[in-house]
N, C-alpha and C positions, 0 to 999 in steps of 0.2 A: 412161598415164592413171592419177592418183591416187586411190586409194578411200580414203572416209571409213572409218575400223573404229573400229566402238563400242569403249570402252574399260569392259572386265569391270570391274561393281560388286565391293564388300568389301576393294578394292586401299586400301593402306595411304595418309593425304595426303602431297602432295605434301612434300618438307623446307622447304618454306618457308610453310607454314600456322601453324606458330609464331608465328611470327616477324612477320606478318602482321597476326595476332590482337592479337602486343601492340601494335605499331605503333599500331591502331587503339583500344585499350585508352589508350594513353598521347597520342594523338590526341585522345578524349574528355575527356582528363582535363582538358589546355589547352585547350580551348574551354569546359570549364566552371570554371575555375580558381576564380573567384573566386566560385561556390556552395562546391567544395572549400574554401576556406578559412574558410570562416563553421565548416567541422567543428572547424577549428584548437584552439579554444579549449575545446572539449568534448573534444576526443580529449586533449590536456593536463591538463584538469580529471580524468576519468577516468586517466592513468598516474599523476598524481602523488597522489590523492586516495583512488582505489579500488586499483587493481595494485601500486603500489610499496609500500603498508601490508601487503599479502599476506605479502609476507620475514618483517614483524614474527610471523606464525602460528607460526615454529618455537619461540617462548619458550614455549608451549603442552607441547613438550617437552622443558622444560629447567627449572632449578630460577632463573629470570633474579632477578641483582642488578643495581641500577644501576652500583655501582662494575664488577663486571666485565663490562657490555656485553653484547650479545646471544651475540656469539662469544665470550667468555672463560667466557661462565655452563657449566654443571656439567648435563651430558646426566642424563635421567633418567626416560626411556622414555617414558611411558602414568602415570607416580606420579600427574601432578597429576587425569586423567580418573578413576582408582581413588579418587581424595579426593573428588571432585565427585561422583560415582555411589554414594560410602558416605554422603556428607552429608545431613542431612534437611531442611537449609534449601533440598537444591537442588530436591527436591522439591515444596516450597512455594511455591517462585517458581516454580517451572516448571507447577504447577497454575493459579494466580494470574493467568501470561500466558495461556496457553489457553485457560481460561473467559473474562477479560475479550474476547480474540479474539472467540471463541465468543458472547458476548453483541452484541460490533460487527456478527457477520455476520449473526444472527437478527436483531436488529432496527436497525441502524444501515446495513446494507447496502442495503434497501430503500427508505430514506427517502426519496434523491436521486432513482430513479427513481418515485415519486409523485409529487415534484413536480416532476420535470421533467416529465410525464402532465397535473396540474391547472396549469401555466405554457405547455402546449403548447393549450390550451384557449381561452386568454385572445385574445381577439380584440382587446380596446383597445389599441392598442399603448404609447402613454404609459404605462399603466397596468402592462403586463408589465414594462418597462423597468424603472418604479419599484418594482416588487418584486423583482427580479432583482439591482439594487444592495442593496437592502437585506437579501435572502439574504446576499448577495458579501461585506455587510461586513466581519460576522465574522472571516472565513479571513486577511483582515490583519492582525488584532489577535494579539497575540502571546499566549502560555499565562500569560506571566506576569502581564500585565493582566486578560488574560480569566478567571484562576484567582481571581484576587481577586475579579473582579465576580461568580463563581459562587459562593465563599465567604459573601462578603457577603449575596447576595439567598439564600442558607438557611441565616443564620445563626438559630439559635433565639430570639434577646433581639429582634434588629432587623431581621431580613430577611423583606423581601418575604412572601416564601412562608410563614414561619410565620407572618405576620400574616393573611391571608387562612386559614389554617386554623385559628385565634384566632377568626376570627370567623363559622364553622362551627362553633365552639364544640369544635374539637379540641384535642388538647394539641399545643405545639410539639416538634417532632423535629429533633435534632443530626445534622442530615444527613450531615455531614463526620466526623463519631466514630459513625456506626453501621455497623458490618461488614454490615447487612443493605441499610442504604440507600447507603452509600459506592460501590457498582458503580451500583448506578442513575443517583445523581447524577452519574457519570464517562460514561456510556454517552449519559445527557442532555444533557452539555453538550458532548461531542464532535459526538451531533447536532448542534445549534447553530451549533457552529462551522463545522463542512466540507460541511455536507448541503446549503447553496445553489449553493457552488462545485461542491458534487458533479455537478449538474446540468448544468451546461455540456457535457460530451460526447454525455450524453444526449438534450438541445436538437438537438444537432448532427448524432448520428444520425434523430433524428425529421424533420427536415429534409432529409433523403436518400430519403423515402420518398413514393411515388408518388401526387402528391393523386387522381386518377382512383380508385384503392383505395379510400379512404374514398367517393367518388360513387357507386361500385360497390356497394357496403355500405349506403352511403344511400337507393338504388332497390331494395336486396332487403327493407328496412324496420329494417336493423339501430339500435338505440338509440347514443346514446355509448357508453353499460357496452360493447357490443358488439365496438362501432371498436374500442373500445381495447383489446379483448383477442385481438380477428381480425386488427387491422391493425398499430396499433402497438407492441404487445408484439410481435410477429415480426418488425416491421421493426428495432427492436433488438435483437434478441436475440444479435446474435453482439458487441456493444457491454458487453450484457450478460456475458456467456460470457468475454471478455477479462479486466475489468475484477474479475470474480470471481476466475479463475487468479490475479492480481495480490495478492486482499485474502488468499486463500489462503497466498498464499507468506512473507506477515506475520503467519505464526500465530501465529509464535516471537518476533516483535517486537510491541509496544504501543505502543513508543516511550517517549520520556524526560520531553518538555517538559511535556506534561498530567502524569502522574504524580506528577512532583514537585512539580509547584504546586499538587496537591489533596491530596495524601498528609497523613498526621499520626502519631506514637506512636501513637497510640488504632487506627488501622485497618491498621495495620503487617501483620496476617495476613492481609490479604485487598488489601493496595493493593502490597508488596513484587513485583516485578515482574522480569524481566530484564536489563530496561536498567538499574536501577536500583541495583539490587544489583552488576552487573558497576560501576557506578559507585564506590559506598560501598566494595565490597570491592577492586576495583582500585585506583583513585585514592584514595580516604581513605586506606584501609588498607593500601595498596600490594601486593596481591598480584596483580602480574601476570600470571604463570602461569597460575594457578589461573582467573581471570575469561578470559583469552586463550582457556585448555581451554573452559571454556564457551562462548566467542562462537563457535570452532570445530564444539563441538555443534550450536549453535546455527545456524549458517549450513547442517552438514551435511541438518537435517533440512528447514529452509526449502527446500533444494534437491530433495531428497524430493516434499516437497510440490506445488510447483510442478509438478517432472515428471509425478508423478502427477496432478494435475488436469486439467493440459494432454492428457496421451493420454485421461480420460476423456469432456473436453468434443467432442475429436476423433471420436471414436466415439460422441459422441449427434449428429456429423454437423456442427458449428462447426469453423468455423475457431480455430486456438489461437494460441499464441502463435509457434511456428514448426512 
């Protein structure tokens, strides 16, 4: 007569549990082949765009000429970091990106989720539609057109804005050559641009959240001011929380295209920026090194950032980035 005997747990698997796993692994993969290759052209874009420019980071340690190529140029430790950390222009730029950051996230950060708040409100639908495109428009029109049309409507002779303060009987102001008002105008019109787009996820988490909830709030007697600070500010919130690690991790960048389409001689101490300068001093002036060294700072502390954000939001109990 054969007995069953239990077989003692903690015993090592079987040799063919590997084996198994992948099978099933590589099983998945052809049945889902062709979601897999919708990756194709992303995971392509990303080695050849993002990873393979990495190599270029060792010119950061070397003294790089064009004639002699990345390997033939002349090692030379940490010189170009020691030039960049003795320079005073680099701390002019690097104050310049920060605060402008620093102005995006005080009040440029919030904007999208207002109106994505008074657009989750609207009840006519035609009517949301039609302001939703006309948010949208903006974010397609390029820095170069859109620098112009901000140019122009605060120009002091002809534009827009100083006419309506003309006739407030104020004096007209050179928005674009005053170091006071040059951020403002920059921080306004990037509003403008991305803060309807910006909306779009926030729609999208608001749409995820439980209409019963606001019913619920609407029988305890709660106002809208209410809903929207009981229901739908926590239904977004980890949209919120994301989205932020993100704007975080662009302390160090402002980016290029606005910049240089609003910049001028005149506002050069306060509009000079990172991307920009790594522009004029790399590529004009050809020192690759030396801007290399900085993008490298540059990346190092963005990565700082990030991490740091991401464990603090984790610990007020959101989910983060991973």
């Amino acid at each position: 007569m054969k007995m069953n005997i239990p077989q003692p747990t903690g015993l090592p698997a079987e040799p063919g549990m590997p084996a198994r796993k992948k099978a099933s692994f590589w099983k998945q993969v052809s049945r889902n082949r062709f979601l897999y290759m919708l990756l194709v052209p992303v995971a392509i874009y990303l080695l050849v765009f993002k990873y393979a420019p990495m190599f270029g980071e060792i010119i950061a340690f070397k003294n790089y000429r064009l004639a002699d190529g990345i390997w033939n140029s002349p090692w030379v430790g940490f010189e170009q970091f020691e030039k960049l950390f003795a320079s005073r222009e680099f701390y002019v730029v690097l104050k310049n990106t920060l605060l402008l950051n620093l102005y995006h996230l005080l009040f440029a950060f919030p904007v999208p989720i207002l109106l994505a708040i008074l657009l989750n409100e609207v009840r006519v639908e035609w009517y949301k539609r039609t302001l939703q495109n006309l948010l949208y428009i903006p974010h397609f029109i390029s820095w170069v057109v859109l620098g112009s049309i901000v140019i122009a409507l605060l120009s002091p002779s002809t534009g827009f804005v100083n006419y309506l303060l003309k006739g407030f009987g104020l004096e007209p102001i050179y928005f674009m050559a005053d170091k006071l008002w040059w951020p403002v105008s920059f921080i306004v019109s990037g509003i403008w641009k991305e803060a309807g787009f910006g909306t779009i996820l926030y729609l999208a988490a608001m749409a995820s959240i439980d209409p019963t909830l606001y019913e619920a709030a609407r029988m305890d007697g709660a106002s809208k001011l209410r809903q929207t600070w009981h229901v739908t500010l926590p239904g977004i919130r980890s949209t919120i929380a994301i989205l932020l690690i993100l704007q975080v991790g662009k302390m160090m960048d402002v980016g290029f295209e606005q910049v240089y389409a609003l910049r001028n001689d005149a506002v050069t101490s306060v509009a000079e920026v990172i991307s920009t300068f790594v522009y004029t001093r790399g590529l004009v002036n050809l020192q690759y090194s030396y801007t290399t060294a900085l993008g490298l700072f540059q990346s190092l502390i963005a990565l700082i950032l990030v991490v740091s954000v991401n464990r603090i939001i984790k610990a007020m109990g959101e989910r983060g980035l991973w």
